[in-house]
N, CA, C and O atoms as a CHARMM CRD file, in Angstrom:
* protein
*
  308
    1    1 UNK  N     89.35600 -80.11000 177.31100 PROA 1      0.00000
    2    1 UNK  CA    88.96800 -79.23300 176.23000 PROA 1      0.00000
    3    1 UNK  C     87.66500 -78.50500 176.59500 PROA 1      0.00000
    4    1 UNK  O     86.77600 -79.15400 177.14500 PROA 1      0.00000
    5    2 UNK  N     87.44600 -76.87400 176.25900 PROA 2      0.00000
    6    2 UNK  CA    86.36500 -76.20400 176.61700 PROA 2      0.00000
    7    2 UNK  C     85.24500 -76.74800 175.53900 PROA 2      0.00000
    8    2 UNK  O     85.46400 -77.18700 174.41000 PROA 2      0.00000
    9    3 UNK  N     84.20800 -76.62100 176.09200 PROA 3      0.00000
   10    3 UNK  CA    82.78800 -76.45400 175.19900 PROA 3      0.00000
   11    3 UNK  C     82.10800 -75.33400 174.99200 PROA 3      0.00000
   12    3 UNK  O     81.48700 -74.74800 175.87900 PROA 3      0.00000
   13    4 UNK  N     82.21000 -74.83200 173.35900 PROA 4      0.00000
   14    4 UNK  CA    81.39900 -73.56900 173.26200 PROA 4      0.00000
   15    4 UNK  C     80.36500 -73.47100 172.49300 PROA 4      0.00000
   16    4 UNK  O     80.20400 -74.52600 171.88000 PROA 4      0.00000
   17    5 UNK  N     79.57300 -72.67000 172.23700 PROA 5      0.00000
   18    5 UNK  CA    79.00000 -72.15400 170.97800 PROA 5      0.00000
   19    5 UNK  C     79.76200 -72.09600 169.90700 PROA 5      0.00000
   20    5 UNK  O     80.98800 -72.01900 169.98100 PROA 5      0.00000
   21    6 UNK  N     79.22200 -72.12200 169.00300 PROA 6      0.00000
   22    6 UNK  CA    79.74100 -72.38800 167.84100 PROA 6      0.00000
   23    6 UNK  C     80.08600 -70.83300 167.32000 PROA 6      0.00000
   24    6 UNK  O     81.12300 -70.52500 166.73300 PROA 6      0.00000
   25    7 UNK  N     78.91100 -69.85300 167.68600 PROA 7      0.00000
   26    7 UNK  CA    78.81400 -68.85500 167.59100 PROA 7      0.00000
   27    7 UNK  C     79.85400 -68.18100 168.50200 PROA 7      0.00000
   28    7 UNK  O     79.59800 -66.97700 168.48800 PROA 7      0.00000
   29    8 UNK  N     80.83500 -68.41200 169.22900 PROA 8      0.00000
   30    8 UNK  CA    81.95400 -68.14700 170.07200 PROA 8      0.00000
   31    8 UNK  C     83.25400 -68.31900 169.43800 PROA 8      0.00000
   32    8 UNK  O     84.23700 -67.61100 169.65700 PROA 8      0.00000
   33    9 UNK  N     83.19300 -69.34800 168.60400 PROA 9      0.00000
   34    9 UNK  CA    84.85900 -69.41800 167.65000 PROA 9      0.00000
   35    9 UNK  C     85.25500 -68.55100 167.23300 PROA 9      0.00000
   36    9 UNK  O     84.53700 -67.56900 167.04600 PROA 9      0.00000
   37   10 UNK  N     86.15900 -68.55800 167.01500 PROA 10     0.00000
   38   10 UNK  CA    87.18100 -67.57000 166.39100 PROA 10     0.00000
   39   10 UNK  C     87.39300 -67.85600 165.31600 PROA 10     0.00000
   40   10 UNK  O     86.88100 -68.91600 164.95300 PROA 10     0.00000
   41   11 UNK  N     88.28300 -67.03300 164.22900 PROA 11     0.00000
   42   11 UNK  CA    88.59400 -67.26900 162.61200 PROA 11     0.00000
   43   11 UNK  C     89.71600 -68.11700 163.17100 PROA 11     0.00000
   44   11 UNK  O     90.46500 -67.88000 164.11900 PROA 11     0.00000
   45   12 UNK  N     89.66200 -69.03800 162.45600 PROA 12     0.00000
   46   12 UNK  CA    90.90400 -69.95400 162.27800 PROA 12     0.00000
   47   12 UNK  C     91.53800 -71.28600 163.59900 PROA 12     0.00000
   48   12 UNK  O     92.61100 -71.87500 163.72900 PROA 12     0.00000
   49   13 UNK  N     90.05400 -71.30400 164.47600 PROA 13     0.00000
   50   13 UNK  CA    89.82600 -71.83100 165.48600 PROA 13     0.00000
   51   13 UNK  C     89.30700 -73.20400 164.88300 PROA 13     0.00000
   52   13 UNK  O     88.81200 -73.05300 163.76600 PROA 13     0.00000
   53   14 UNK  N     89.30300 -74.88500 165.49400 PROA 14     0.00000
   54   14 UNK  CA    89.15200 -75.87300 165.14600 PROA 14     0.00000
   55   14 UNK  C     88.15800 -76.37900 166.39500 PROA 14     0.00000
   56   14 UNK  O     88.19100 -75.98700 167.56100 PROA 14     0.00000
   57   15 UNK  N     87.45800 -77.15400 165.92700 PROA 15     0.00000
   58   15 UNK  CA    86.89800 -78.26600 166.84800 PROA 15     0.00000
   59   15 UNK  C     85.66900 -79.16800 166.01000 PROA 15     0.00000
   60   15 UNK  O     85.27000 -79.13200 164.84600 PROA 15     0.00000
   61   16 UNK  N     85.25200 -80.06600 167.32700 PROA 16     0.00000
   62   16 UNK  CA    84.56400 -81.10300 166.68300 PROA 16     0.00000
   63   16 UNK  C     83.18700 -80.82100 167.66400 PROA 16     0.00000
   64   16 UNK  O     83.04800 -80.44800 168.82800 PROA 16     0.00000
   65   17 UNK  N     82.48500 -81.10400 166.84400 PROA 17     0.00000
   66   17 UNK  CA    80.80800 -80.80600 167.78700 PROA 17     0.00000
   67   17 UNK  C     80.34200 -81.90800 168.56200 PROA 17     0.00000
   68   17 UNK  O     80.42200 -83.10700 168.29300 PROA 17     0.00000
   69   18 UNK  N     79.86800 -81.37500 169.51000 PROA 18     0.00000
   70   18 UNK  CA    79.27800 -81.90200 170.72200 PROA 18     0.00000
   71   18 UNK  C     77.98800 -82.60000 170.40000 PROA 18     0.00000
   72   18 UNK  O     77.81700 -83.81300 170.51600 PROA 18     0.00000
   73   19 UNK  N     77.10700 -81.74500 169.99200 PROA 19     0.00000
   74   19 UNK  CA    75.80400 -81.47800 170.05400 PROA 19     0.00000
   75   19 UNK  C     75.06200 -80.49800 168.84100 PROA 19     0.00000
   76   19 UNK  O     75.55100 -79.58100 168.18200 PROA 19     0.00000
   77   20 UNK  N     74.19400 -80.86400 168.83400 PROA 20     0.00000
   78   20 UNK  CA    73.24500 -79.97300 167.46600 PROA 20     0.00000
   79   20 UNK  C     71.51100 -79.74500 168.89600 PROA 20     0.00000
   80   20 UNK  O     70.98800 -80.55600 169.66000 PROA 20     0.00000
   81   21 UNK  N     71.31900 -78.78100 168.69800 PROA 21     0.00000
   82   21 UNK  CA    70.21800 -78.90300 170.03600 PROA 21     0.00000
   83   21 UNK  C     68.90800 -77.75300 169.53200 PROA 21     0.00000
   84   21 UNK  O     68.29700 -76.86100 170.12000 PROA 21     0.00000
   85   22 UNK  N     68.88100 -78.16600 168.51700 PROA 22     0.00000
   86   22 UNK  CA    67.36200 -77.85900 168.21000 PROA 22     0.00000
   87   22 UNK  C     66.72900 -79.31700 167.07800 PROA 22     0.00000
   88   22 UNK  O     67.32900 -80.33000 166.72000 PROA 22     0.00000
   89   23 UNK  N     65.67000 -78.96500 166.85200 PROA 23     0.00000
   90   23 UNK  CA    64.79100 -80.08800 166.74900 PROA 23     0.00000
   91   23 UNK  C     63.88500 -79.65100 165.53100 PROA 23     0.00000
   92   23 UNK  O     63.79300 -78.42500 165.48100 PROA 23     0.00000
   93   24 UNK  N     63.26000 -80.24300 164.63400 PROA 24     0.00000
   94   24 UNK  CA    62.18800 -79.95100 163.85600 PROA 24     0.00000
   95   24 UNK  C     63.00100 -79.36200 162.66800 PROA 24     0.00000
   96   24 UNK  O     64.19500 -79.63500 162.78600 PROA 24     0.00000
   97   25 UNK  N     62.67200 -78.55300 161.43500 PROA 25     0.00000
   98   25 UNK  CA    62.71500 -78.55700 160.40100 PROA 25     0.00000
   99   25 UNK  C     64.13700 -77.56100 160.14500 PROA 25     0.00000
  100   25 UNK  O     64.61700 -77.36500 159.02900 PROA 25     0.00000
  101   26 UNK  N     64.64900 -77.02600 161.34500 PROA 26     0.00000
  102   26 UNK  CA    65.96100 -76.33200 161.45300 PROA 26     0.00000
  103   26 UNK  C     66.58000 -77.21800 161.60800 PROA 26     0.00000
  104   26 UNK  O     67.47000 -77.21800 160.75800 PROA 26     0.00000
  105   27 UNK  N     66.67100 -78.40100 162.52000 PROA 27     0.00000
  106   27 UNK  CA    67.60700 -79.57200 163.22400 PROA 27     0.00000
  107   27 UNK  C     67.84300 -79.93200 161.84300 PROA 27     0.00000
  108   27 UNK  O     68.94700 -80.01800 161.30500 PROA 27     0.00000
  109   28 UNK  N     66.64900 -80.14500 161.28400 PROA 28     0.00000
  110   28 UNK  CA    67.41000 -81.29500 159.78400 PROA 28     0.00000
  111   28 UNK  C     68.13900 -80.67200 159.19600 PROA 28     0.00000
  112   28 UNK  O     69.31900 -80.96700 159.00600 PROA 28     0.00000
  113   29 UNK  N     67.37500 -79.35200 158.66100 PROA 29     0.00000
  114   29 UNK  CA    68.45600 -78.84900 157.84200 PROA 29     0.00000
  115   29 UNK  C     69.70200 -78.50700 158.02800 PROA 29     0.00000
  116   29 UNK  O     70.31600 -78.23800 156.99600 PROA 29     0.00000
  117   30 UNK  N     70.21900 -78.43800 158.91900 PROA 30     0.00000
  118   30 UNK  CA    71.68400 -78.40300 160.10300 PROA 30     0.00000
  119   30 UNK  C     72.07600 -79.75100 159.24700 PROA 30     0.00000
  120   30 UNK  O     72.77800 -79.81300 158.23800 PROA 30     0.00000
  121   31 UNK  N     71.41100 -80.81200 159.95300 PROA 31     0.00000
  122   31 UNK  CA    72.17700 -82.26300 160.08700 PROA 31     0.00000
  123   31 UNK  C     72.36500 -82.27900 158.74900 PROA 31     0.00000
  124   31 UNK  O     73.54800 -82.60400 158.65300 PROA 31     0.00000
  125   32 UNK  N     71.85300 -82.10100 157.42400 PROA 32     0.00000
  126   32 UNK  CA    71.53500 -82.02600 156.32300 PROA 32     0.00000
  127   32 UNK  C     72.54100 -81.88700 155.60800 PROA 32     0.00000
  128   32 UNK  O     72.94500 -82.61400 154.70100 PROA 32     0.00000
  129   33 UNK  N     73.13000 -80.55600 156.17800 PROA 33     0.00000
  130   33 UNK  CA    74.33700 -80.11000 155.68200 PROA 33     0.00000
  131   33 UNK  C     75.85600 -80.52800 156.18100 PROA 33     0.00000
  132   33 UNK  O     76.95200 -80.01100 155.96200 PROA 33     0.00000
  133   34 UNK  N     75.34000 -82.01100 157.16100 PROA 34     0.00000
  134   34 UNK  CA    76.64500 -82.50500 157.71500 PROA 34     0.00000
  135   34 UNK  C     77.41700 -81.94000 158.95400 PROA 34     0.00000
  136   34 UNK  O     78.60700 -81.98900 159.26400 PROA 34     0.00000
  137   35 UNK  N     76.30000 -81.37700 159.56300 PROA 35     0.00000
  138   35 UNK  CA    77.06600 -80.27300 160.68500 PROA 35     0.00000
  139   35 UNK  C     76.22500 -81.73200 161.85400 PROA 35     0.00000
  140   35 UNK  O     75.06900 -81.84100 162.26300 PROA 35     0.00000
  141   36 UNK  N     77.19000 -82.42800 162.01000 PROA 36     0.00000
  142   36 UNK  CA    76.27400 -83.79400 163.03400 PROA 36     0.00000
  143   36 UNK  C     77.54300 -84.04000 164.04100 PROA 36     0.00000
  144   36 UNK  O     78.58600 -83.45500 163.75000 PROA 36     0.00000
  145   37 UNK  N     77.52000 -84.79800 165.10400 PROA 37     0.00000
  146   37 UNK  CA    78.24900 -85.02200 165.94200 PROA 37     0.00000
  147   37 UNK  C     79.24400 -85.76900 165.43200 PROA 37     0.00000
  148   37 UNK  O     79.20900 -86.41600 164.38500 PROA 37     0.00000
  149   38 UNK  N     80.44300 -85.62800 166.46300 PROA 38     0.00000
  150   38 UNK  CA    81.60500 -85.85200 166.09500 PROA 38     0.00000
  151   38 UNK  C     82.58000 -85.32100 164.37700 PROA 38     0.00000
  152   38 UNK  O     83.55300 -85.88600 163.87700 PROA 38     0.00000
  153   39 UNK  N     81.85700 -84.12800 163.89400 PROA 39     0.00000
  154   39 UNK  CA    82.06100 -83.59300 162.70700 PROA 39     0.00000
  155   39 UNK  C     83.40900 -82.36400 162.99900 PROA 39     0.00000
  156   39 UNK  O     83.02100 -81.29000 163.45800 PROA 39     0.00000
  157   40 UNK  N     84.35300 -82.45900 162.83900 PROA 40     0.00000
  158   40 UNK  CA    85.18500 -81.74000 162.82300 PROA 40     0.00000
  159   40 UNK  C     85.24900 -80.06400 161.97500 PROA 40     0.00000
  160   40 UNK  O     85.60300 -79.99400 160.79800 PROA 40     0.00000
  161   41 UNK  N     84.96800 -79.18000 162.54600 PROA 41     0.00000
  162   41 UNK  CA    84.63300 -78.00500 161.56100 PROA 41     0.00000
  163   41 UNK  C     86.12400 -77.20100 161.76600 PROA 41     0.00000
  164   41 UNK  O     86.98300 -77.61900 162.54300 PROA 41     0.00000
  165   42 UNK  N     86.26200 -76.13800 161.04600 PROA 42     0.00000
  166   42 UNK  CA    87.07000 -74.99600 161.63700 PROA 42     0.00000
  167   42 UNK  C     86.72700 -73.50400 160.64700 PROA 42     0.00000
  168   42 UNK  O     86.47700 -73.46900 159.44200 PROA 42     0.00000
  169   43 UNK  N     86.80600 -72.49200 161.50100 PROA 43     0.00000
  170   43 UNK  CA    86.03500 -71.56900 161.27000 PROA 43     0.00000
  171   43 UNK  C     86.76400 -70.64300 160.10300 PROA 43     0.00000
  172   43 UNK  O     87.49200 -69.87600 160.73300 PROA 43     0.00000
  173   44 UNK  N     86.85100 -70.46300 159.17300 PROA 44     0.00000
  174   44 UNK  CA    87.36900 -69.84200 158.13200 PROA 44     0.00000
  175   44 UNK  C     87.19400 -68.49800 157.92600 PROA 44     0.00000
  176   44 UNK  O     88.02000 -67.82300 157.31100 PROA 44     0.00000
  177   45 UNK  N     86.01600 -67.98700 158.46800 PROA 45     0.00000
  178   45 UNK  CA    86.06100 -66.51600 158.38500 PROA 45     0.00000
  179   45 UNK  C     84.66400 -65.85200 158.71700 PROA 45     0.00000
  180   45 UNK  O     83.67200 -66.53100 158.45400 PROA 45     0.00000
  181   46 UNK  N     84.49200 -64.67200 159.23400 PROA 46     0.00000
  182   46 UNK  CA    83.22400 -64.28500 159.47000 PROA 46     0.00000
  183   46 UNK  C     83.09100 -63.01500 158.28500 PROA 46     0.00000
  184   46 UNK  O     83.98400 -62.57700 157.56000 PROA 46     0.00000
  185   47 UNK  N     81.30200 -62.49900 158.39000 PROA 47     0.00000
  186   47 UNK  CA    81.44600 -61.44000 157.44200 PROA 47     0.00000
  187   47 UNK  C     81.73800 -59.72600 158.41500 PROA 47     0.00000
  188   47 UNK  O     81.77600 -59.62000 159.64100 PROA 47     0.00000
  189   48 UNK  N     81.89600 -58.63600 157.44000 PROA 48     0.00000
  190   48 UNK  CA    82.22800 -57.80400 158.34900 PROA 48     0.00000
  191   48 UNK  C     81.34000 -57.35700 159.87600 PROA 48     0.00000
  192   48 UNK  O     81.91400 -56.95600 160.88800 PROA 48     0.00000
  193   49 UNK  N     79.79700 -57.54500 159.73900 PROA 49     0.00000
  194   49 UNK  CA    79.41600 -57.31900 160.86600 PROA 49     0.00000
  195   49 UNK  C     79.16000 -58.91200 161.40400 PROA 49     0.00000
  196   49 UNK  O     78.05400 -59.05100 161.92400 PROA 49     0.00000
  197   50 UNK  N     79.75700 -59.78100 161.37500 PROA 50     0.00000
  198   50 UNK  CA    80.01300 -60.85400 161.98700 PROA 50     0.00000
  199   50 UNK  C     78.87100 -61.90200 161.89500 PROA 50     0.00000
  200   50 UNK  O     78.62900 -62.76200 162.74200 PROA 50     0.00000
  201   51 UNK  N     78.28300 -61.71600 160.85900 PROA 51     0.00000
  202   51 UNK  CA    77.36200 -62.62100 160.08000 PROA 51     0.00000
  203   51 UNK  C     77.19900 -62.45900 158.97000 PROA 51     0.00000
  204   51 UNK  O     77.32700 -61.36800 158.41500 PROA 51     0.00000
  205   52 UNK  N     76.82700 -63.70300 158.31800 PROA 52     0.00000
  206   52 UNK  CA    77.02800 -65.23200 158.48300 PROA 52     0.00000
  207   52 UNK  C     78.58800 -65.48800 158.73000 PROA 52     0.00000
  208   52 UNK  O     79.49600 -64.67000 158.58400 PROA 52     0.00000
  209   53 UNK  N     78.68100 -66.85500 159.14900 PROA 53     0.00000
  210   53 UNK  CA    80.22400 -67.43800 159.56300 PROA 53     0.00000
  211   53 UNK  C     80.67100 -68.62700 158.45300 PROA 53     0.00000
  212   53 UNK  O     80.03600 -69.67100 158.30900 PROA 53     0.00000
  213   54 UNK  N     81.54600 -68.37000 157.90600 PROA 54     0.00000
  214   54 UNK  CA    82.17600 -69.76700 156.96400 PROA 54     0.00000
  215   54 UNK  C     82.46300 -70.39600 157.48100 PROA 54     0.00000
  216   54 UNK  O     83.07500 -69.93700 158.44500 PROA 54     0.00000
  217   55 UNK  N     82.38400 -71.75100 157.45200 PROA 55     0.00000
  218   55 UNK  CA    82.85000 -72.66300 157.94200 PROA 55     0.00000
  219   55 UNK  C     83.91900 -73.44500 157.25700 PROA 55     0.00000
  220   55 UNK  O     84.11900 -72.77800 156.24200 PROA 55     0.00000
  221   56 UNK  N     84.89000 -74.68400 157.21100 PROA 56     0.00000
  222   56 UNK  CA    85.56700 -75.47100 156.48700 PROA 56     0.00000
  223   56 UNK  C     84.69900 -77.38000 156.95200 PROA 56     0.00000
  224   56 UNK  O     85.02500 -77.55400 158.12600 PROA 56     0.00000
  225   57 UNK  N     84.35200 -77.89400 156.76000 PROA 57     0.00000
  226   57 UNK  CA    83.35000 -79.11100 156.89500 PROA 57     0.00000
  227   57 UNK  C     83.26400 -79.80200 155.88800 PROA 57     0.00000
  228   57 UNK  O     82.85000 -79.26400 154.86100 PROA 57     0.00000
  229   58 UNK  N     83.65500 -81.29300 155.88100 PROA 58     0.00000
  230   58 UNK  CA    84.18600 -82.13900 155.94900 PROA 58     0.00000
  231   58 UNK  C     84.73300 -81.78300 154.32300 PROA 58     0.00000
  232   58 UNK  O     83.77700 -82.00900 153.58200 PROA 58     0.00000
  233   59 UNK  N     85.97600 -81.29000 153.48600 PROA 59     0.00000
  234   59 UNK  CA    86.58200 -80.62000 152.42200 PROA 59     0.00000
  235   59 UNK  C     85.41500 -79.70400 151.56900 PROA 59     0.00000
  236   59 UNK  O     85.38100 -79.80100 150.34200 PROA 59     0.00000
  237   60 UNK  N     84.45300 -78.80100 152.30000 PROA 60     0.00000
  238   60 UNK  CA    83.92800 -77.79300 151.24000 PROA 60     0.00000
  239   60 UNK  C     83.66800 -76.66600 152.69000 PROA 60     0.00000
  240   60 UNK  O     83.73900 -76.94100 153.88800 PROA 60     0.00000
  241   61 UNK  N     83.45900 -75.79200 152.24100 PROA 61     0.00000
  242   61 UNK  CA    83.02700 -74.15500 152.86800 PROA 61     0.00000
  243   61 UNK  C     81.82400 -74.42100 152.57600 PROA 61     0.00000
  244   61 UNK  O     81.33400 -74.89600 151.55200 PROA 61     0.00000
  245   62 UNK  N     81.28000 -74.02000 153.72900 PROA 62     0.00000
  246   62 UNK  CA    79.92000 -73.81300 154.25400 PROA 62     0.00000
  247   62 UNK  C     79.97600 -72.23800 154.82300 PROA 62     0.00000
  248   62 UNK  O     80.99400 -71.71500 155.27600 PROA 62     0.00000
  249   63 UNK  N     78.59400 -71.56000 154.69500 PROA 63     0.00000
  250   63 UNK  CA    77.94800 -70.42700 155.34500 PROA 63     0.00000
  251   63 UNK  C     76.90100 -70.96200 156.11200 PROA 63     0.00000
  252   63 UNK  O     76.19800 -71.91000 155.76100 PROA 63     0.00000
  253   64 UNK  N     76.79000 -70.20400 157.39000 PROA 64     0.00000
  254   64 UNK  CA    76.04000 -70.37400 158.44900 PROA 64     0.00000
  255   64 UNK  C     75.98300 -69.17200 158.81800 PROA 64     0.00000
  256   64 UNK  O     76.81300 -68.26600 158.74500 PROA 64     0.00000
  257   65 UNK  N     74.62600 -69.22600 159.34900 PROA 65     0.00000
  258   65 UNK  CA    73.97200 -67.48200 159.73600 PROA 65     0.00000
  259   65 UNK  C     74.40600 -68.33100 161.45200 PROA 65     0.00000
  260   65 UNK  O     74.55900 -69.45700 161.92500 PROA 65     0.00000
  261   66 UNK  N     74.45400 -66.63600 161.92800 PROA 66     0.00000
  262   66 UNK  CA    74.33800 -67.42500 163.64600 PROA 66     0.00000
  263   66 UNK  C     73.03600 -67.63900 164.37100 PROA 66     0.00000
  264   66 UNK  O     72.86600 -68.10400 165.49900 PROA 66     0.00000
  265   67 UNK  N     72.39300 -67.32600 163.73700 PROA 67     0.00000
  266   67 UNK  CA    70.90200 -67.89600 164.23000 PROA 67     0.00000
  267   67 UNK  C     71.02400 -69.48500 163.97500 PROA 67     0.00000
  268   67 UNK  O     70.59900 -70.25400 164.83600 PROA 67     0.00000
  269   68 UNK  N     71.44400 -69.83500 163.11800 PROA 68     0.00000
  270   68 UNK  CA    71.69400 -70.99500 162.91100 PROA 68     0.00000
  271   68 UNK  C     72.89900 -72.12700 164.03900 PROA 68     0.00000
  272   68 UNK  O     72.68600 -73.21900 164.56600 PROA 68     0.00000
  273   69 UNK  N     74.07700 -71.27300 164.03900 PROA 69     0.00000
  274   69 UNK  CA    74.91300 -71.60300 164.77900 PROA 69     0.00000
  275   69 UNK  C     74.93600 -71.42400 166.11500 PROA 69     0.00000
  276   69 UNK  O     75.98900 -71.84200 166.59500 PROA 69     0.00000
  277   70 UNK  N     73.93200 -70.80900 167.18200 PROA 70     0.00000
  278   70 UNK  CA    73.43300 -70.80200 168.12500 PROA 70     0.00000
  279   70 UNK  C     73.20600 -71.85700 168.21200 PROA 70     0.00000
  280   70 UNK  O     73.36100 -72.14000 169.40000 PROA 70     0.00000
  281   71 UNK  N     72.78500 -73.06300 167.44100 PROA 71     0.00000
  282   71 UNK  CA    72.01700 -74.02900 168.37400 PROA 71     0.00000
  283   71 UNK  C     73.47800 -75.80000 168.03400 PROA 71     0.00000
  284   71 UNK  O     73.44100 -77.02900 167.96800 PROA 71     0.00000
  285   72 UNK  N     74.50000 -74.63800 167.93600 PROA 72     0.00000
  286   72 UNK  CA    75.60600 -75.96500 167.96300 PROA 72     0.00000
  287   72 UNK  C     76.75300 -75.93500 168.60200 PROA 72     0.00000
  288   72 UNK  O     77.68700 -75.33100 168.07500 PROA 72     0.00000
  289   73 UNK  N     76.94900 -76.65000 170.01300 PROA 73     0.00000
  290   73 UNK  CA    77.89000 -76.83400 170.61300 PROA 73     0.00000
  291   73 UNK  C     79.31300 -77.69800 170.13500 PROA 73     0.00000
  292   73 UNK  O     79.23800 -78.87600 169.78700 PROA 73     0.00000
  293   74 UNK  N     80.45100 -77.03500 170.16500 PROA 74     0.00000
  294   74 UNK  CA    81.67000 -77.57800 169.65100 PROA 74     0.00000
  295   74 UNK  C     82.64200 -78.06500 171.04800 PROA 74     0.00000
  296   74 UNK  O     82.64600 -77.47800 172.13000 PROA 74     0.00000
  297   75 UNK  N     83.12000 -78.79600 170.83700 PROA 75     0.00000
  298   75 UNK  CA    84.81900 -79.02900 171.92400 PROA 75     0.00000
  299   75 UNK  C     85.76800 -78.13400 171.28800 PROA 75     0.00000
  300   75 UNK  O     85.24000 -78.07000 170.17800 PROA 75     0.00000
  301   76 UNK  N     86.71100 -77.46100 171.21800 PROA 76     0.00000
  302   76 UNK  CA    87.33900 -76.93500 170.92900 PROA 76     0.00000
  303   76 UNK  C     88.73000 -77.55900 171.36400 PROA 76     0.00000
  304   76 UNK  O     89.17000 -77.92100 172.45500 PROA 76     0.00000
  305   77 UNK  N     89.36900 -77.53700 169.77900 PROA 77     0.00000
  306   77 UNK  CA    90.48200 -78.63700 170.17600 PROA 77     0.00000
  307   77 UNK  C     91.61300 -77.56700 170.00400 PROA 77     0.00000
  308   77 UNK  O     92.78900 -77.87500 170.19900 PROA 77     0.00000
């Protein structure tokens, strides 16, 4: 299975994260929201100029800016 950015998925693309790789008061708020390893996401939709990205995580929709999603590596299943 490839490893990408998170910021690389596609609409309607699945995987489970690798890694969260920033640190300090962004890291938490990431982990915060349940975006932690071994978390299964899949990408539900982007906006028209391709930010923020919805997510589907663990049964609710989440928004994520990609500044945010830059710093999270997925497996892509």
């Amino acid at each position: 299975m490839a490893i990408i950015n998170l910021r690389e998925m596609k609409v309607n693309q699945t995987g489970k994260i690798t890694s969260v790789r920033v640190a300090g008061e962004l890291g938490r708020r990431i982990r915060d929201m349940g975006l932690i390893t071994g978390t299964e996401i899949t990408v539900q939709g982007r906006a028209p100029l391709y930010d923020p990205v919805a997510l589907r995580v663990r049964g609710f929709t989440l928004s994520l800016r990609n500044s945010e999603a830059d710093h999270i590596d997925v497996e892509v299943i």
